[in-house]
C-alpha positions in Angstrom: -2.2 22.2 -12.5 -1.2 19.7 -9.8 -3.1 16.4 -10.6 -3.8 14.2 -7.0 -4.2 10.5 -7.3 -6.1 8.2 -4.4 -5.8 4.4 -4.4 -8.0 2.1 -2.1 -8.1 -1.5 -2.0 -10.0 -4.1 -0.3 -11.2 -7.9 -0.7 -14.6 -8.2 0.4 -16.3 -11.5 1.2 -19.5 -10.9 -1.3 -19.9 -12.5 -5.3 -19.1 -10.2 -8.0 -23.2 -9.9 -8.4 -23.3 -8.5 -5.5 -20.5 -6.6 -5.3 -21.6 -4.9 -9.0 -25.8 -4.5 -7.8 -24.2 -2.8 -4.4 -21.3 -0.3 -5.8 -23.2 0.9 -8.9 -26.1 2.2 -7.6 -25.8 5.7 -6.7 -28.2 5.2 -4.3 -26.1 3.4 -1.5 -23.6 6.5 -1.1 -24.8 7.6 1.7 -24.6 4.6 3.5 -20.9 4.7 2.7 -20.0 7.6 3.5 -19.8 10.1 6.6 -22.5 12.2 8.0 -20.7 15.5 6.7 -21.1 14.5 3.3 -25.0 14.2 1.9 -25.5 12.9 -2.1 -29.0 13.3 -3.5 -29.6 12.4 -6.9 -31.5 14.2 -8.8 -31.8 13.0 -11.7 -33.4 9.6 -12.7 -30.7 6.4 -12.6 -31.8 2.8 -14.2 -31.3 -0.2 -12.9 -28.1 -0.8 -14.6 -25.6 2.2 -15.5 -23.8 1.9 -18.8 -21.4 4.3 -20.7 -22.5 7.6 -21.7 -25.3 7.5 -18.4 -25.2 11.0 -17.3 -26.3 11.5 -13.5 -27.4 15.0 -11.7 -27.0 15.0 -8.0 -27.1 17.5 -5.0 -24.1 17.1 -2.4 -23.6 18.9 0.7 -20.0 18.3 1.8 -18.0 21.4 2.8 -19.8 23.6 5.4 -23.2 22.1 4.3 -23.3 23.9 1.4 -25.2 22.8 -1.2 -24.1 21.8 -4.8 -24.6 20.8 -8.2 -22.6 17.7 -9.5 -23.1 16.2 -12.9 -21.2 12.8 -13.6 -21.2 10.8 -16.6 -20.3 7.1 -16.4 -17.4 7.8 -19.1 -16.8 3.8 -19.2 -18.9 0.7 -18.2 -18.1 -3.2 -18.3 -20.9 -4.3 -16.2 -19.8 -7.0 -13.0 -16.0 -5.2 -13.7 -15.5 -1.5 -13.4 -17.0 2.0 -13.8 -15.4 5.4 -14.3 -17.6 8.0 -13.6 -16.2 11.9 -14.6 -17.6 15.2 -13.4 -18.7 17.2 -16.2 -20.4 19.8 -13.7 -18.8 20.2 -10.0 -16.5 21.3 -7.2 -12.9 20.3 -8.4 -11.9 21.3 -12.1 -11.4 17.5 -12.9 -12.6 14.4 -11.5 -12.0 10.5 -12.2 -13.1 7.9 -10.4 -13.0 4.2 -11.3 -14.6 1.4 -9.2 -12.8 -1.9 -10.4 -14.4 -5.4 -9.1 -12.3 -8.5 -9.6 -12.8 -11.9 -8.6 -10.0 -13.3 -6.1 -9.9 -16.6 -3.9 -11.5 -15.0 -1.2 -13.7 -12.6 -2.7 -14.1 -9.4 -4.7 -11.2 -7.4 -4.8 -13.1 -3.7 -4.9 -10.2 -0.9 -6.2 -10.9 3.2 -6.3 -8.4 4.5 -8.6 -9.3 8.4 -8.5 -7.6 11.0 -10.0 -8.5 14.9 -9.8 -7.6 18.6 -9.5 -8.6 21.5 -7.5 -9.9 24.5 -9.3 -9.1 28.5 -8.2 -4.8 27.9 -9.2 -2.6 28.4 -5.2 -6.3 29.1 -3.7 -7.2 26.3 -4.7 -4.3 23.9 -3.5 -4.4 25.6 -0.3 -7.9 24.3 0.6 -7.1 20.9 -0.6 -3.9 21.0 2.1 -6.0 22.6 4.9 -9.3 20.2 4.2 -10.5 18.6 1.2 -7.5 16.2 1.5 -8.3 15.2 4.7 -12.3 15.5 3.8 -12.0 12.5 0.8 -10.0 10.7 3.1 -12.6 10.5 5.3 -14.9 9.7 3.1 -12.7 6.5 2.1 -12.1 5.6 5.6 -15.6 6.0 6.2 -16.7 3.4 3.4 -13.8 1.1 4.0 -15.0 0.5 7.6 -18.8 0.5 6.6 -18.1 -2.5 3.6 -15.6 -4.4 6.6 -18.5 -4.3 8.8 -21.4 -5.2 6.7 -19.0 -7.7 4.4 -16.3 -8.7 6.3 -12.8 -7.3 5.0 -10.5 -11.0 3.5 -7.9 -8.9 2.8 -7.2 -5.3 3.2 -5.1 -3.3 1.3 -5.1 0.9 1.4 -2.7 3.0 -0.3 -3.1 6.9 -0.7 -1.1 8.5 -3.3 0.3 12.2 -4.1 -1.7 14.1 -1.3 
């Protein structure tokens, strides 16, 4: 099983207060990300996330096909970081921590993702013919969104074992 890692970086000129109210609500995802790629949860999410929170959503990404993805926030420090892992979804596993730290110029926001496709060769064909290029987009997407609506002090983007 071939594990894929992603690394995104950026500085953003916001407080860690905002930064933490912004990225851990599942319900600005669809403003960061691109039109292809539609998250609806389903499920009810509090105010503030903590560990063992387990989310429901519906996501349309690959041909507009619908489906389900469960996620649990494996790991909270609230105003820090978040790891959220699927439990129920497309790829057989699925990490993703959102780190916040405090730098001179603002919040240093960090996606450290790690997963695997499912379905063995099948499986790491599709993810060289499209989903590589697919959560690429989807980074690129929020990078520019956050630059626009933040300002970018800094930016750093590094994409790892594609």
């Amino acid at each position: 099983m071939k594990i894929y890692q992603l690394h995104y970086q950026q500085v953003l000129k916001m407080s860690r207060n905002e930064a933490w109210r912004f990225f851990s609500s599942p319900q600005h995802l669809n403003t960061i990300t691109p039109d292809f790629f539609t998250i609806t949860p389903t499920s009810t999410v509090p105010e503030e996330i903590y560990s063992g929170l387990m989310i429901a959503y519906t996501m349309q990404a690959v041909f507009s096909w619908p489906m389900a993805w469960l996620s649990e926030i494996s790991h909270c420090a609230s105003g820090h970081y978040f790891i959220y892992e699927q439990r129920i979804g497309p790829f057989k596993f699925w990490s993703h921590e959102v780190r916040l730290t405090e730098q001179e110029k603002g919040i240093m926001l960090e996606d450290i993702v790690f997963y695997s496709m499912p379905f063995g060769l099948f499986g790491s064909l599709c993810h060289k013919l499209m989903i590589a290029d697919k959560l690429a987009d989807i980074f690129i997407t929020r990078r520019n969104y956050l630059e626009q609506r933040w300002g970018v002090s800094e930016l750093n983007v590094d994409s790892m074992n594609q």
